[in-house]
N, C-alpha and C positions, 0 to 999 in steps of 0.2 A: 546471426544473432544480433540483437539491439545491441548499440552501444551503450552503456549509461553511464553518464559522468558524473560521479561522488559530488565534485565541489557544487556543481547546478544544482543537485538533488539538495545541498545542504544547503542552499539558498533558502528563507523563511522555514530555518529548522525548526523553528519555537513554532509556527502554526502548523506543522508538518508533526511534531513530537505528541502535542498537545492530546489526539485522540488515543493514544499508543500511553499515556498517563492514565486519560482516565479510564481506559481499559484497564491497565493492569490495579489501580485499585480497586475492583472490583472481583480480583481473582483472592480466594481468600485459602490458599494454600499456608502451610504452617511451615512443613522445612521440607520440601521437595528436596528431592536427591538429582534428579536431571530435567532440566529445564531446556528446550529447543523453541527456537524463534527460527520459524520459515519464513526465508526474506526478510533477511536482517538488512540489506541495505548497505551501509557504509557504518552500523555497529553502534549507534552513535545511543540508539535507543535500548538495543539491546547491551547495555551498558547500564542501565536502570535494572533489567531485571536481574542480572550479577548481583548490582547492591541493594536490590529487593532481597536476594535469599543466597549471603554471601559463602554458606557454606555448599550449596548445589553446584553438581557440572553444568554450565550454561553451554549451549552449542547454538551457534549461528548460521543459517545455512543461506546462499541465496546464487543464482543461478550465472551471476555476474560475475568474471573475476575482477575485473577493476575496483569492485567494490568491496568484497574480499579484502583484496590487497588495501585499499584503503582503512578496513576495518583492523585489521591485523596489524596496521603500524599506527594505528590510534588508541585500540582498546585492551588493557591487559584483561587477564583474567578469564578471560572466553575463548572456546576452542572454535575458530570458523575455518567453514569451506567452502568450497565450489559446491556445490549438490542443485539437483531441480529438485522439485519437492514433490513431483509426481513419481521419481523413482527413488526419493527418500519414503512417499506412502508403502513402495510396494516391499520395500525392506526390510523396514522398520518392525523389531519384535512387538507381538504383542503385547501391552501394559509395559514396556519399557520408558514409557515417556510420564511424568508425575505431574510437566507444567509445559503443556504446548502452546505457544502464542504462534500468531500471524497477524502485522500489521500493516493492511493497502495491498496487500499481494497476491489473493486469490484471485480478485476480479482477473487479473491476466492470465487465468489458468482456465480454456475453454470445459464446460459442463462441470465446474468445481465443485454444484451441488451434489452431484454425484460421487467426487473425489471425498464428500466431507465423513460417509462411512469407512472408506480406508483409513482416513487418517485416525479418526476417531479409535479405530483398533488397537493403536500406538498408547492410549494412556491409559493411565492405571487405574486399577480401585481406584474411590478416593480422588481421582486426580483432577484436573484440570484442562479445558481446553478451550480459550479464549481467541479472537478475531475480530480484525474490524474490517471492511471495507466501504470505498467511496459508495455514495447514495448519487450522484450528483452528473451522469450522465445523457440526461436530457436539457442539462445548462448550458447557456451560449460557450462555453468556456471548450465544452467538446462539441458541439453541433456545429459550432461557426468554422471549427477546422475539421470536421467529418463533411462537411458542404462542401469547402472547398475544394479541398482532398476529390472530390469526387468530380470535378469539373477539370476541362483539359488546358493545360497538358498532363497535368497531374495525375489525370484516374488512370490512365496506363500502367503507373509504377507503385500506384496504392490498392488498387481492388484487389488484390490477395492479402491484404491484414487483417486479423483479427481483430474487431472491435473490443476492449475489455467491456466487463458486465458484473453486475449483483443481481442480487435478490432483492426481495424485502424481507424485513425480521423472520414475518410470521413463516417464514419456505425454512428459514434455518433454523429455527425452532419445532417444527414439524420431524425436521432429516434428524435431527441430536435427540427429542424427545424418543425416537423411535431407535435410536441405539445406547438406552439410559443414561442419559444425561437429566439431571434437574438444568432446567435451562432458564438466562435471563436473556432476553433477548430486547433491543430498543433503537432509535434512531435519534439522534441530534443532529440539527443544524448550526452550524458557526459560523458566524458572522469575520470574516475576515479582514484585517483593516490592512494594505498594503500601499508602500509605498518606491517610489523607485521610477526610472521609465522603462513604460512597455511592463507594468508589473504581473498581468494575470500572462501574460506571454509568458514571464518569466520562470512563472510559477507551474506552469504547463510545458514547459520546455525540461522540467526537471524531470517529467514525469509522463504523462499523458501523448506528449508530443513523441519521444524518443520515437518510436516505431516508425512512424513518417517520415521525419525527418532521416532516418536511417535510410529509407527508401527513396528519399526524393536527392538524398546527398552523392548519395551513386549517380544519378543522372543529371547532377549538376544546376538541378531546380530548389534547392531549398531555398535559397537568397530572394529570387521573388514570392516565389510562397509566402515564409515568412513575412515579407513586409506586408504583401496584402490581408494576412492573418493579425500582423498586429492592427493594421487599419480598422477591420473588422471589430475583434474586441475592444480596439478604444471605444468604439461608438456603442456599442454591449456593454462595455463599464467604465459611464462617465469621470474623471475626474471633479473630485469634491474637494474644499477646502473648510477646513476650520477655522475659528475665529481667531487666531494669529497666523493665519494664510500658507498652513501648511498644508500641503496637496496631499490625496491618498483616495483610493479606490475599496470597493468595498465588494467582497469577490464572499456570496453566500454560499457554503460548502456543507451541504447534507453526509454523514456518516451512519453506517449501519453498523450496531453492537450485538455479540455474540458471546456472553459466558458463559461455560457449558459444565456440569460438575458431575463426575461418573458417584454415582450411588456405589456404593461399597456393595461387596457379594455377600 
């Protein structure tokens, strides 16, 4: 199992939160009674939808314990746990769920398009079932560490990972129309402003890298990896300065939106 570390992931929270806001504004539930966020993370988000609908059971679920545990000594109000959320799909009562969110977490869940009518079973008349995930898998940001990755010494201890993956809109709008959903489905691009050294490293080490690095850290290659990977993305995202000469890099990050609404019976 990846390792994942809360406090990295919680590095650039605010552009990390940002789609997982305007998601849930667009979820236009009244008073849900149970609300479940698959891949809650380290809680930080699922913490908004608590005080989105403060009288609903919120449940957090994500496959991490470190994260877990990190969420559970951060966040009152919310019931979280360990769960994978492919054998929270298979559990899970039918219409038991009023307000299902996912944010960033299906991409890492091989053929999820397929997973998206189980889950769909979970919510209710009426209910709601929102997601977002990364668009942004053909940017140097993952290419330049799937390139590398694949060169020696390294491909020996990476060619069995799964790449994560999406769709586009229109595939999950197609899966939810066909199991009644009135569906919105869209994509934005954000513009990222980051600063810091080694910043798109950074920002991918919280997230995208973990698997790798799990696997190159057992064989004692992560350290050069890494440097030659931040070499890499320096030269993939220049340093810019503003006009009182502050430095910062500008890291474009495509998002795919999925609101889905069950038509009442």
């Amino acid at each position: 199992m990846t390792a994942w570390d809360p406090e990295r992931y919680l590095t650039y929270s605010d552009e990390r939160g940002r789609p997982f806001v305007d998601l849930l504004r667009r979820v236009d539930a009244d008073r849900p009674r149970t609300v479940v966020d698959l891949g809650c993370g380290p809680g930080n988000l699922t913490a908004l939808a608590a005080g989105r609908w403060p009288e609903a059971r919120v449940i957090g679920l994500d496959s991490s314990a470190p994260m877990i545990d990190k969420a559970r000594a951060s966040i009152d109000g919310v019931d979280f746990a360990v769960a994978d959320l492919r054998d929270w799909a298979d559990s899970a009562a039918p219409g038991s769920v009023d307000v299902l969110l996912s944010n960033a977490t299906l991409q890492w869940v091989p053929g999820h398009l397929d997973l998206l009518p189980t889950l769909a079973r979970a919510v209710s008349d009426d209910g709601w079932f929102a997601f977002q995930v990364p668009g942004n898998f053909d940017e140097p940001s993952h290419r330049l560490r799937e390139e590398l990755a694949a060169e020696e010494p390294y491909a020996a201890h990476t060619r069995h990972l799964e790449a994560p993956g999406s769709h586009d809109p229109a595939d999950y709008y197609d899966v939810l129309v066909g199991e009644g959903f009135a569906v919105d489905a869209w994509e934005t691009t954000y513009l990222h402003v980051l600063t810091g050294e080694d910043p798109v490293f950074t920002w991918i080490s919280g997230t995208s890298l973990r698997p790798t690095a799990a696997a190159l850290e057992k064989a004692g290659l992560f350290e050069p990896f890494a440097e030659e990977l931040k070499n890499r993305l320096a030269r993939a995202y220049p340093v810019r300065n503003d006009s009182v000469g502050n430095s910062f890099v500008l890291l474009p990050f495509r998002r795919v939106f999925v609101v889905a609404h069950r038509l009442g019976a």
